[in-house]
C-alpha positions in Angstrom: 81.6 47.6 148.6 85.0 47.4 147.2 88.4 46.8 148.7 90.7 49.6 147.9 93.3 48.1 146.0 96.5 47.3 146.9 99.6 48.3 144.6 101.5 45.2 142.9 105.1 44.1 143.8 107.5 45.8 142.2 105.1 49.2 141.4 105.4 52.2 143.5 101.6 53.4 144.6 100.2 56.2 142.8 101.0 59.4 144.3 98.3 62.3 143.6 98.9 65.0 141.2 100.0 68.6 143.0 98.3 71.4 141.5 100.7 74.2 141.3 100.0 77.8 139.5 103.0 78.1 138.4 104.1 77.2 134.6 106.4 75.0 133.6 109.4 76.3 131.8 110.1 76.4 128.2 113.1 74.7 128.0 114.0 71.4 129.9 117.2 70.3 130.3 118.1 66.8 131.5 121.9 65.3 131.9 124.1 63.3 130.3 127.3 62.3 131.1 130.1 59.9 129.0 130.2 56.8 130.4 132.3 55.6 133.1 132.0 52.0 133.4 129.0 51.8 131.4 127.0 54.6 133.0 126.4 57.5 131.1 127.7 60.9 132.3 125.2 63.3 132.4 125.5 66.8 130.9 122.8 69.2 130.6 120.8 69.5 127.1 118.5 72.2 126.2 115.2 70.6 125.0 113.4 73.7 123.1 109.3 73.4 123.3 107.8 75.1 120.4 106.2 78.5 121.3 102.9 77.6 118.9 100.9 75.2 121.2 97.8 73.9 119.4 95.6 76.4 121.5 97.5 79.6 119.9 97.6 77.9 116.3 93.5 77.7 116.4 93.4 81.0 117.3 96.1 82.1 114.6 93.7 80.3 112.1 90.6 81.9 113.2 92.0 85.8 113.3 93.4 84.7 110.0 89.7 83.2 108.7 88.1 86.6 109.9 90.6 88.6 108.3 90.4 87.1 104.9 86.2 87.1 105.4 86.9 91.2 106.2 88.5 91.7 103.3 86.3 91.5 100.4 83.5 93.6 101.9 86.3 96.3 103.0 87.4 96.2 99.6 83.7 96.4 98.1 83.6 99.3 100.7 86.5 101.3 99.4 85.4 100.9 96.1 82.0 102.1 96.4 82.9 105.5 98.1 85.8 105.8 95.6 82.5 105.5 93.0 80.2 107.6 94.8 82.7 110.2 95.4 83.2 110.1 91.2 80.0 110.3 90.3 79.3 113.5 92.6 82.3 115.4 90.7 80.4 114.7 87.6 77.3 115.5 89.2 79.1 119.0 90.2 80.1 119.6 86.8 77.1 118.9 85.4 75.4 121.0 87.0 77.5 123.7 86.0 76.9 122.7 82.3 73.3 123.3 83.0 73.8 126.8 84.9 75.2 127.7 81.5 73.3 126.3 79.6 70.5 128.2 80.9 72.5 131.3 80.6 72.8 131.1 77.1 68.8 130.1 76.7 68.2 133.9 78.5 70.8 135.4 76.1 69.2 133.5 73.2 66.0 135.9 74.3 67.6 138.8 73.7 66.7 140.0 69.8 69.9 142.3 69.9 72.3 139.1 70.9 70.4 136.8 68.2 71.2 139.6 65.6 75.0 140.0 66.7 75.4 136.2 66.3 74.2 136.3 63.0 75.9 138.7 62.0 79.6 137.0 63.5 78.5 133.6 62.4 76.4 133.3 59.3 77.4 136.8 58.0 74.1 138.2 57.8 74.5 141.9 57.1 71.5 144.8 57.3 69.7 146.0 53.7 72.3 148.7 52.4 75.3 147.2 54.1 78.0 145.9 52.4 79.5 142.3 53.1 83.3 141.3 52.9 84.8 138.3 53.2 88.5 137.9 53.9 89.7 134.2 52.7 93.1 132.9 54.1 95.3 131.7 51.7 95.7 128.0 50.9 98.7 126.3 52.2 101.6 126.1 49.6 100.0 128.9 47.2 102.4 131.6 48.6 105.9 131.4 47.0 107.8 131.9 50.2 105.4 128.8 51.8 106.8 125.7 49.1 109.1 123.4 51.0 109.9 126.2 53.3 108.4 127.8 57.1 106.6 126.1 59.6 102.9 126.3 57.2 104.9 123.5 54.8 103.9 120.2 55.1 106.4 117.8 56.8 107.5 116.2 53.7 108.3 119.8 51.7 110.5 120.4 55.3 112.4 117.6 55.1 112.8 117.7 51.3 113.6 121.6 51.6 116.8 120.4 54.1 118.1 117.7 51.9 117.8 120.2 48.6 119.6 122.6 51.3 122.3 120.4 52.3 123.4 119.7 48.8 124.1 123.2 48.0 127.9 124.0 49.0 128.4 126.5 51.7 130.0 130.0 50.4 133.6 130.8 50.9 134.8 132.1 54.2 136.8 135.2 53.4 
Protein backbone atom coordinates (compact mmCIF):
# COMPACT_ATOMS: atom_id res chain seq x y z
CA UNK A 1 0.00 0.00 0.00
CA UNK A 2 1.02 3.53 -0.74
CA UNK A 3 0.79 6.70 1.15
CA UNK A 4 -1.11 9.25 -0.81
CA UNK A 5 1.20 11.83 -1.44
CA UNK A 6 1.43 14.99 0.09
CA UNK A 7 1.93 18.25 -2.08
CA UNK A 8 5.47 20.08 -1.73
CA UNK A 9 6.06 23.51 -0.03
CA UNK A 10 5.50 26.13 -2.05
CA UNK A 11 3.02 23.97 -4.77
CA UNK A 12 -0.70 24.35 -4.59
CA UNK A 13 -2.38 20.53 -4.66
CA UNK A 14 -3.76 19.52 -7.76
CA UNK A 15 -7.30 20.39 -8.14
CA UNK A 16 -9.38 17.96 -10.49
CA UNK A 17 -10.37 18.88 -13.93
CA UNK A 18 -14.35 20.02 -14.15
CA UNK A 19 -15.95 18.61 -17.13
CA UNK A 20 -18.12 21.21 -18.57
CA UNK A 21 -20.27 20.89 -21.99
CA UNK A 22 -19.81 23.96 -22.86
CA UNK A 23 -17.05 25.31 -25.52
CA UNK A 24 -14.60 27.45 -24.89
CA UNK A 25 -14.67 30.62 -26.90
CA UNK A 26 -12.78 31.61 -29.91
CA UNK A 27 -11.27 34.48 -28.88
CA UNK A 28 -9.47 35.10 -25.45
CA UNK A 29 -8.64 38.18 -24.26
CA UNK A 30 -6.28 38.75 -21.30
CA UNK A 31 -5.15 42.38 -19.83
CA UNK A 32 -2.64 44.55 -19.91
CA UNK A 33 -2.18 47.68 -18.38
CA UNK A 34 1.09 50.40 -18.58
CA UNK A 35 2.95 50.18 -15.82
CA UNK A 36 2.49 52.05 -12.69
CA UNK A 37 5.41 51.44 -10.51
CA UNK A 38 6.62 48.58 -12.45
CA UNK A 39 3.32 46.71 -12.76
CA UNK A 40 1.91 46.43 -15.92
CA UNK A 41 -1.62 47.84 -16.63
CA UNK A 42 -3.75 45.51 -18.00
CA UNK A 43 -5.86 46.16 -21.13
CA UNK A 44 -7.81 43.66 -22.89
CA UNK A 45 -6.15 41.88 -26.16
CA UNK A 46 -8.04 39.87 -28.54
CA UNK A 47 -6.17 36.52 -29.03
CA UNK A 48 -7.74 35.09 -32.50
CA UNK A 49 -7.71 30.95 -32.50
CA UNK A 50 -7.63 29.71 -35.98
CA UNK A 51 -10.98 28.33 -37.16
CA UNK A 52 -9.01 25.11 -39.00
CA UNK A 53 -8.26 22.81 -36.02
CA UNK A 54 -6.24 19.75 -37.07
CA UNK A 55 -9.48 17.59 -36.80
CA UNK A 56 -11.29 19.78 -39.70
CA UNK A 57 -7.97 20.08 -41.84
CA UNK A 58 -7.91 15.92 -41.96
CA UNK A 59 -11.18 16.03 -43.03
CA UNK A 60 -10.57 18.90 -45.65
CA UNK A 61 -7.83 16.61 -47.05
CA UNK A 62 -9.81 13.54 -47.19
CA UNK A 63 -13.12 15.16 -49.03
CA UNK A 64 -10.44 16.69 -51.17
CA UNK A 65 -8.50 13.01 -51.81
CA UNK A 66 -12.08 11.53 -52.74
CA UNK A 67 -12.85 14.33 -54.89
CA UNK A 68 -9.78 14.21 -56.98
CA UNK A 69 -10.11 10.03 -56.91
CA UNK A 70 -13.95 10.96 -58.37
CA UNK A 71 -12.83 12.73 -60.93
CA UNK A 72 -11.16 10.69 -63.46
CA UNK A 73 -13.73 8.02 -63.56
CA UNK A 74 -16.57 10.87 -63.88
CA UNK A 75 -14.64 12.16 -66.56
CA UNK A 76 -14.07 8.60 -68.23
CA UNK A 77 -17.93 8.48 -67.65
CA UNK A 78 -18.91 11.66 -69.54
CA UNK A 79 -16.82 10.75 -72.18
CA UNK A 80 -18.07 7.41 -72.85
CA UNK A 81 -21.80 8.41 -73.15
CA UNK A 82 -20.68 11.49 -75.15
CA UNK A 83 -19.07 8.37 -77.50
CA UNK A 84 -21.86 6.07 -77.32
CA UNK A 85 -24.33 8.65 -78.02
CA UNK A 86 -21.95 9.49 -81.43
CA UNK A 87 -21.76 6.34 -82.57
CA UNK A 88 -25.70 5.69 -82.35
CA UNK A 89 -26.20 8.90 -84.73
CA UNK A 90 -23.95 7.21 -87.15
CA UNK A 91 -25.60 4.09 -86.51
CA UNK A 92 -29.04 5.97 -87.41
CA UNK A 93 -27.69 7.27 -90.48
CA UNK A 94 -26.45 4.33 -91.52
CA UNK A 95 -29.08 2.67 -91.43
CA UNK A 96 -30.78 5.01 -93.55
CA UNK A 97 -27.99 4.64 -96.22
CA UNK A 98 -28.93 0.95 -96.26
CA UNK A 99 -32.93 1.63 -96.45
CA UNK A 100 -31.79 3.26 -99.62
CA UNK A 101 -29.67 1.36 -100.69
CA UNK A 102 -31.97 -1.32 -100.84
CA UNK A 103 -34.40 0.86 -102.62
CA UNK A 104 -32.34 1.42 -105.43
CA UNK A 105 -31.36 -2.66 -105.51
CA UNK A 106 -35.52 -3.08 -106.08
CA UNK A 107 -35.51 -0.28 -108.70
CA UNK A 108 -32.37 -1.74 -110.33
CA UNK A 109 -35.01 -4.93 -110.91
CA UNK A 110 -37.13 -3.10 -112.86
CA UNK A 111 -36.04 -3.65 -116.79
CA UNK A 112 -38.03 -0.25 -117.63
CA UNK A 113 -35.83 1.83 -114.93
CA UNK A 114 -32.42 -0.04 -116.18
CA UNK A 115 -33.43 1.14 -119.71
CA UNK A 116 -34.27 4.85 -118.74
CA UNK A 117 -30.81 4.97 -116.95
CA UNK A 118 -29.11 4.01 -119.92
CA UNK A 119 -30.64 5.97 -121.86
CA UNK A 120 -29.91 9.45 -119.40
CA UNK A 121 -26.47 8.17 -118.54
CA UNK A 122 -24.63 6.27 -121.21
CA UNK A 123 -26.86 7.61 -124.03
CA UNK A 124 -28.00 4.44 -125.31
CA UNK A 125 -30.73 5.09 -127.86
CA UNK A 126 -33.32 2.29 -129.44
CA UNK A 127 -32.43 0.79 -133.30
CA UNK A 128 -33.98 3.66 -135.57
CA UNK A 129 -33.58 6.45 -133.04
CA UNK A 130 -31.48 9.11 -133.61
CA UNK A 131 -28.82 10.38 -130.89
CA UNK A 132 -27.85 14.14 -130.23
CA UNK A 133 -25.41 15.40 -128.21
CA UNK A 134 -25.39 19.01 -127.13
CA UNK A 135 -21.62 20.00 -126.06
CA UNK A 136 -21.15 23.26 -123.89
CA UNK A 137 -18.81 25.49 -125.08
CA UNK A 138 -15.21 25.73 -123.74
CA UNK A 139 -14.45 28.50 -121.41
CA UNK A 140 -12.84 31.56 -123.20
CA UNK A 141 -13.96 30.34 -126.95
CA UNK A 142 -16.92 32.75 -126.97
CA UNK A 143 -15.87 36.35 -127.91
CA UNK A 144 -18.00 38.07 -125.31
CA UNK A 145 -16.26 35.34 -122.47
CA UNK A 146 -12.17 36.78 -122.99
CA UNK A 147 -11.23 38.75 -119.97
CA UNK A 148 -14.76 39.58 -119.49
CA UNK A 149 -18.15 37.92 -117.28
CA UNK A 150 -18.12 35.92 -114.40
CA UNK A 151 -17.08 32.33 -116.83
CA UNK A 152 -13.41 34.32 -117.26
CA UNK A 153 -10.78 33.08 -115.29
CA UNK A 154 -9.63 35.37 -112.41
CA UNK A 155 -6.55 36.50 -114.00
CA UNK A 156 -8.56 37.69 -117.52
CA UNK A 157 -10.92 39.64 -114.65
CA UNK A 158 -8.44 41.39 -113.12
CA UNK A 159 -6.47 42.10 -116.38
CA UNK A 160 -9.87 43.06 -118.12
CA UNK A 161 -10.16 46.05 -115.05
CA UNK A 162 -6.68 47.28 -115.42
CA UNK A 163 -7.03 47.38 -119.50
CA UNK A 164 -10.40 49.17 -118.36
CA UNK A 165 -9.10 51.66 -116.05
CA UNK A 166 -6.54 52.86 -118.58
CA UNK A 167 -9.16 53.84 -121.06
CA UNK A 168 -10.29 57.65 -120.26
CA UNK A 169 -13.85 58.15 -119.27
CA UNK A 170 -15.99 59.99 -122.11
CA UNK A 171 -16.88 63.62 -121.78
CA UNK A 172 -19.76 64.74 -119.56
CA UNK A 173 -21.89 66.93 -121.70
Amino acid sequence: MSTPRRPSAGRRPARPAARTTTRTPSVRTTTRTPSVAGRPKREPVAVRRSPLTPRAAVLALVAAGLLASAALPMREYVNQRSEIAALEASQSVQRGRVAELEAEKQRLKDPAYVAAEARRRLHFVLPGETAYVVLAPEPGTLVEEKGKGPEAPWYSQVWGSVEQADRPAPPKR
